[in-house]
N, C-alpha and C positions, 0 to 999 in steps of 0.2 A: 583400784581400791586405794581411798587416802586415808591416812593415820590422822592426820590434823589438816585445818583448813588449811589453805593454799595462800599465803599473801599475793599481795599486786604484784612483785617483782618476778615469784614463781610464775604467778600468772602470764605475764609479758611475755617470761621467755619461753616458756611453752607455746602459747601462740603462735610467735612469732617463727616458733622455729618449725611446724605446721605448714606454714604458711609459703617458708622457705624451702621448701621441701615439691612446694606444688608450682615447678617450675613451665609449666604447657598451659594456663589457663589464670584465668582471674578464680582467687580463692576466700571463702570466708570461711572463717573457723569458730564455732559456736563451744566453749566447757561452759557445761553447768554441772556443779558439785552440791553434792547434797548430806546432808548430819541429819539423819532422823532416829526419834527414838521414841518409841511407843511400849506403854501398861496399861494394858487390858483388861477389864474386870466382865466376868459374866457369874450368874446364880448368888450375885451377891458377894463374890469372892474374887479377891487379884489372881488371874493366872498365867499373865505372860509377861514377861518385859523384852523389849527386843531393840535392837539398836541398827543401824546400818549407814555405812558411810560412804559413799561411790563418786567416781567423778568421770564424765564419759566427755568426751570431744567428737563432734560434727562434723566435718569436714566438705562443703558445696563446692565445688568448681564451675563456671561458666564460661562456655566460649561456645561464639557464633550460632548464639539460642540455643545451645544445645546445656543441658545440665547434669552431673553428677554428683551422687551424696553416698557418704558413708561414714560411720558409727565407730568406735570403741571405747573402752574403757582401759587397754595398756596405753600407758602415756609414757613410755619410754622411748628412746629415738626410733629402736625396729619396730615400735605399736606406728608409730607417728607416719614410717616409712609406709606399714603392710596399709595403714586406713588411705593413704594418698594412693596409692596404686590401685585399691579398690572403687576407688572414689576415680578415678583416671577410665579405667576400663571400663565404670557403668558410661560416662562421659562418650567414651569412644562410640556406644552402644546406642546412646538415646537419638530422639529424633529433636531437631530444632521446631521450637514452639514461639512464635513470633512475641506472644503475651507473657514469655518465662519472665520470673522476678528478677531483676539485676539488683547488683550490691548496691546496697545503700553507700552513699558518699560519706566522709568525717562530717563528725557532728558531734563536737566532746559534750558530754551532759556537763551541767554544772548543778546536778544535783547533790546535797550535804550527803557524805560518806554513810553517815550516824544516819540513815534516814531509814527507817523501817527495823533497825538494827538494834537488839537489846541486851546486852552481856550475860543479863541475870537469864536470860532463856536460852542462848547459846552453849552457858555452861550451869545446864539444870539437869540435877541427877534423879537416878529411878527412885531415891526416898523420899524428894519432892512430888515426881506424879503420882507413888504411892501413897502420898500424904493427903493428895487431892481424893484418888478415886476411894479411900477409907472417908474420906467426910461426905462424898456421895452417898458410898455404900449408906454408913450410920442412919442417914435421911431417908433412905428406903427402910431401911431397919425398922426406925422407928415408924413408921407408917405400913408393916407388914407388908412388904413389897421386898418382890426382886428386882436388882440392879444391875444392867451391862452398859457398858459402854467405853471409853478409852481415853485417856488423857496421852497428847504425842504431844513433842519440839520438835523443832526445825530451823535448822539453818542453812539457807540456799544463796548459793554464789551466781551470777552470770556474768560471764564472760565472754565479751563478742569482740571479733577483731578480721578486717579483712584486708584487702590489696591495695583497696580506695583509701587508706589512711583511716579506717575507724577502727579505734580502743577505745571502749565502753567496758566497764566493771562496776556489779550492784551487789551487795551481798544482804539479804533482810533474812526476819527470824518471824517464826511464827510459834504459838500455844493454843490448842484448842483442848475443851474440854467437853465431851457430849455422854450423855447417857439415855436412856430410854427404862421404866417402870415399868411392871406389870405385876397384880395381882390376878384375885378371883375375881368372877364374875366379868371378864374382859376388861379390868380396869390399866390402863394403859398413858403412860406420860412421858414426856420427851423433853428436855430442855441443853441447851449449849451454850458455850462461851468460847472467844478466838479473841486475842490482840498480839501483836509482836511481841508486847510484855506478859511476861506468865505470872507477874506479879500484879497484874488486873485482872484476874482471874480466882474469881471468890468460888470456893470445889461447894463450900456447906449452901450458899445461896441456888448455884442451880442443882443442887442433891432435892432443896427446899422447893423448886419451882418445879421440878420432875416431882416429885411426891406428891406435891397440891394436884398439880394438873391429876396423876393416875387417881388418886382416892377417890375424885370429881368424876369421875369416869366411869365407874361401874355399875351395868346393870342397864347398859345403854338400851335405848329403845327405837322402834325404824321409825324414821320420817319420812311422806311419804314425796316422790319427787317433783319438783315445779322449781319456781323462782323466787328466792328468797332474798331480801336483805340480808347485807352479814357485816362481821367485823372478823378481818382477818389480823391473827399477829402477826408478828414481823417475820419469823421462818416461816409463815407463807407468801408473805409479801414479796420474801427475797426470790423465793422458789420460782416465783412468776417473772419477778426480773431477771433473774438465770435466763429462762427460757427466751427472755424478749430477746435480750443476747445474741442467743443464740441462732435464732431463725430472722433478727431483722436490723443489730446496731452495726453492722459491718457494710462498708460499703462494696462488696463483692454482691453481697446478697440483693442489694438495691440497682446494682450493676445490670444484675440477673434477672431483675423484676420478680424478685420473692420476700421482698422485705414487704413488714405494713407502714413502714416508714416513707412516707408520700412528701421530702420534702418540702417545707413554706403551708404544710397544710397544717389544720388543726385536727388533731388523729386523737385527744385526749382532753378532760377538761381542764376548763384555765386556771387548775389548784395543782396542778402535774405538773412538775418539774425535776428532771434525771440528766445525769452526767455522769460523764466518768472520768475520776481523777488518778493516777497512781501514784504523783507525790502529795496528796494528802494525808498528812499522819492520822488522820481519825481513820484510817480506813488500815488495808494491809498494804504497803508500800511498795513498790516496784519504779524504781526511776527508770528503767528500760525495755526494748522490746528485743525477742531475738532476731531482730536482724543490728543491733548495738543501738537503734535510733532512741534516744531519749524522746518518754512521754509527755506528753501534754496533754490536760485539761481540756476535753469535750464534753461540748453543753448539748444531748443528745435532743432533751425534748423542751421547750420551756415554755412554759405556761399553756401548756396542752398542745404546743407547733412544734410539729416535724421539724430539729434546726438543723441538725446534723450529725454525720456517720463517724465509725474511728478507720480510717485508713494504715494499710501495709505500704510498702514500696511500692511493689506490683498497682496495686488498686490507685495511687497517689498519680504514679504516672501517667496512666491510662485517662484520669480525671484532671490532669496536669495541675495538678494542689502537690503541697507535700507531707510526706509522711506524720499522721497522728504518733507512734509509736506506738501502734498496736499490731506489730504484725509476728504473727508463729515462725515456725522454722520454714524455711523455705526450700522446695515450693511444698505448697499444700496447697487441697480440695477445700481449704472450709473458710482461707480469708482470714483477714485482721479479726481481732476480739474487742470485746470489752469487758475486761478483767475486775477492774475497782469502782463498782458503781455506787452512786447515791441518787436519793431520792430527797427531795428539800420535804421536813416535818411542816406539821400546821399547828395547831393552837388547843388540840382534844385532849383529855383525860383519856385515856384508853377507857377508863370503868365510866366514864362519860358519853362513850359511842353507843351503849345500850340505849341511850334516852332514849325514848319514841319509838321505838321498833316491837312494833306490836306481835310481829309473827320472824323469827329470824333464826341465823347460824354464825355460831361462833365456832371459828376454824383456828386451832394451832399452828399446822403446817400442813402441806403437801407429802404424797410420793407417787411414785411411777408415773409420773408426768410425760407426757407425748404430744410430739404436734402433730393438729390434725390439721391445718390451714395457714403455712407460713402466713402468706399475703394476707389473709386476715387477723392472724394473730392469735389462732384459736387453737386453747389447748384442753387436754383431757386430761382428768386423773384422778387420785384420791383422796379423801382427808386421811388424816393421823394423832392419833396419841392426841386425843382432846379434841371432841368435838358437840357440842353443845346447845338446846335448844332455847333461843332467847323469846321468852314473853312477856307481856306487857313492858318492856325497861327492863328486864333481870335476866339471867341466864337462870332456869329451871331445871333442865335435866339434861343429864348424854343423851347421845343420839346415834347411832348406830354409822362409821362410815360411811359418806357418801361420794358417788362418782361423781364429778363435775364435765362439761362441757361448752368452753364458754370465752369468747372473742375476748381478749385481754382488752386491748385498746377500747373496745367497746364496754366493757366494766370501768375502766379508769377515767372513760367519760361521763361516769356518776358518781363520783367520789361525793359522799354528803359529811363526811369529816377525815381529819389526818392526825394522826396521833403528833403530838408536842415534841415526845422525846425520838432520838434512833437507837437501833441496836446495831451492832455489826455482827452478821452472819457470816458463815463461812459453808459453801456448796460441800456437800459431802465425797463429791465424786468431779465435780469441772475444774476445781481449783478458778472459780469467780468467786468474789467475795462483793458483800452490796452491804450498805449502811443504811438501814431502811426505817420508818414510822411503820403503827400499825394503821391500818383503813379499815371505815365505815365505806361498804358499796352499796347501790342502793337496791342492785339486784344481782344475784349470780346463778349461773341453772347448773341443777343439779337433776341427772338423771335416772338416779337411783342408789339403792344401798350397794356396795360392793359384793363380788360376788362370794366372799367368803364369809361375810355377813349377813346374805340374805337370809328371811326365814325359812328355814326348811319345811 
């Protein structure tokens, strides 16, 4: 447990003295330190504020493919001792693995300090996110609606440093502010907001974008299932790129033959273009990976072509490329990530994508998302908090959730508009963040109402 952030000097000599300590083996040493603080509102009413502040160190050892890892959070010299000796004995214990990760080599980043970093959100107190989630509440208020959801800060350090001469340190700040409506008759709305800066963060506009959405919402009616044209918003947009993520931007997975990522092919159409960046300030900023490697800009899919993957260590070498800086703590079952994605906007009105859609769905967002077909790309799940029947040109009425079931890549091959602006979402539970347009698709299948919505 730390009282105040840890400067670079702190930081060095902790490391290194970690480091010095792991005298039988090549060592790296992962601190990541964390400032969070979170107020809560549920029934309409603020009822928790909570705060928490930890800083844990990693500790990997490798020799002669064999690898041990172990954990704490005492960083005093007997924490630092008891973690290397644990970390020594799994070592003694494991079996050598020909394909284990080796340390990444130095590779100072020359990313700006200040990058992802905001002073006004690192030292933001609980009468500021109380001040937010009271102008949420108000907007449900006034629309006879109850209001939950939770306005947090964060400030997260990483710090990687190993035996190969790499010290890497990123420290970024995050704000997000989410809540979810609901009244009578199932009326039900969801809206968020995330940037480093908590001073971009308007509480009365998404209080106002949750209240529309629920009001719009009630008294939903069942549609019956097939395939629909839709326009999804951007928390569903992101929701799908989460998942593509997940099951296919990692080159382990492509390794594997479970990605729908086919390489030089065209897997999407030629209006599709995705990357991921983590020193882009539009996005949430992360200049490194924890193995210390500084990130770079991968251009995943562009103009509907499979271009390419974000590589770890492990996966880099194997491919003899070198490291994207995208790789987890090492070792791990799931591979590099792609954490800060975007999607390139197109030229639509969002309230323009209704033109011509004579029979359709309009989707807010997603939840309980599951893959049912890495290699094709095909995922399941449900609508939420606004979901809408589009006729002639207009959105008409709710529509009762629906289940979906439906090959991404093969949806994003009919993209017939791309909304002009992006939003930046924030994953409720992966910590991936995607800067996403809304989409007009030309068909998405839906297999029916959810089962807590069907008609009895």
């Amino acid at each position: 447990m730390v009282d105040e952030q840890m400067n670079r000097a702190d930081l060095d000599a902790l490391l290194s003295e970690a480091l010095s300590l792991a005298t039988d083996a090549e060592a790296e040493a992962i601190l990541t330190e964390r400032r969070a603080a979170l107020t809560r509102f549920a029934n309409s009413r603020i009822h928790q504020n909570v705060a928490e502040r930890d800083a844990t160190l990693r500790l990997r050892l490798v020799r002669d493919g064999r690898t041990g890892v172990a954990s704490t959070n005492r960083l005093d010299r007997e924490g630092l001792r008891e973690v290397v000796a644990r970390a020594s004995a799994t070592l003694a214990l494991a079996t050598p693995n020909p394909d284990g990760a080796a340390l990444a080599t130095a590779n100072p980043s020359n990313a700006d300090v200040s990058l992802g970093f905001v002073a006004a959100t690192a030292h933001a107190d609980p009468d500021l996110r109380a001040a937010g989630a009271r102008a949420v509440i108000s907007a449900g208020d006034s629309a006879h609606l109850e209001s939950s959801g939770a306005f947090s800060t964060e400030t997260a350090t990483l710090a990687v440093a190993n035996t190969r001469g790499m010290r890497n340190v990123h420290s970024v700040t995050q704000a997000k502010l989410l809540t979810v409506m609901m009244g009578a008759n199932g009326a039900s709305g969801y809206a968020q907001a995330t940037a480093p800066d908590i001073r971009a963060i308007d509480p009365s506009a998404v209080g106002e974008e949750a209240a529309d959405k629920a009001a719009r919402s009630a008294d939903a009616v069942v549609l019956e299932p097939g395939e629909y044209p839709v326009v999804l918003e951007e928390y569903a947009v992101a929701t799908l790129l989460e998942y593509l993520s997940w099951v296919g931007f990692s080159a382990l997975a492509v390794e594997e033959g479970r990605s729908f990522m086919e390489l030089g092919q065209q897997i999407m159409g030629s209006n599709v273009s995705i990357w991921d960046d983590g020193l882009d300030p539009l996005g949430l900023p992360t200049a490194i990976d924890y193995e210390g490697v500084p990130k770079q800009r991968v251009d995943l899919i562009t103009n509907g072509v499979a271009h390419a993957v974000v590589h770890d260590t492990a996966t880099a070498a194997r491919a003899g490329v070198a490291s994207t800086g995208h790789g987890l703590p090492a070792p791990n079952s799931v591979g590099p990530m792609a954490w800060n994605l975007f999607m390139s906007p197109g030229s639509s009105a969002k309230e323009v994508m209704l033109s011509g859609i004579d029979r359709g769905v309009w989707v807010t967002r997603f939840h309980y998302v599951n893959i049912v077909h890495a290699k094709r790309g095909i995922l399941t799940g449900m609508t939420k908090d606004g979901t809408f029947l589009i006729e002639d040109g207009r959105i008409t009425r709710p529509i009762r959730n629906l289940r979906f079931s439906q090959s991404i890549p093969d949806a994003f091959s009919a993209i017939e508009a791309i909304g002009s602006e992006t939003r930046l979402v924030a994953a409720e539970y992966s910590g991936i963040n995607v800067r996403v347009p809304a989409l007009r698709l030309a068909k998405f299948a839906f297999t029916g109402a959810t089962g807590a919505e069907a008609p009895g």
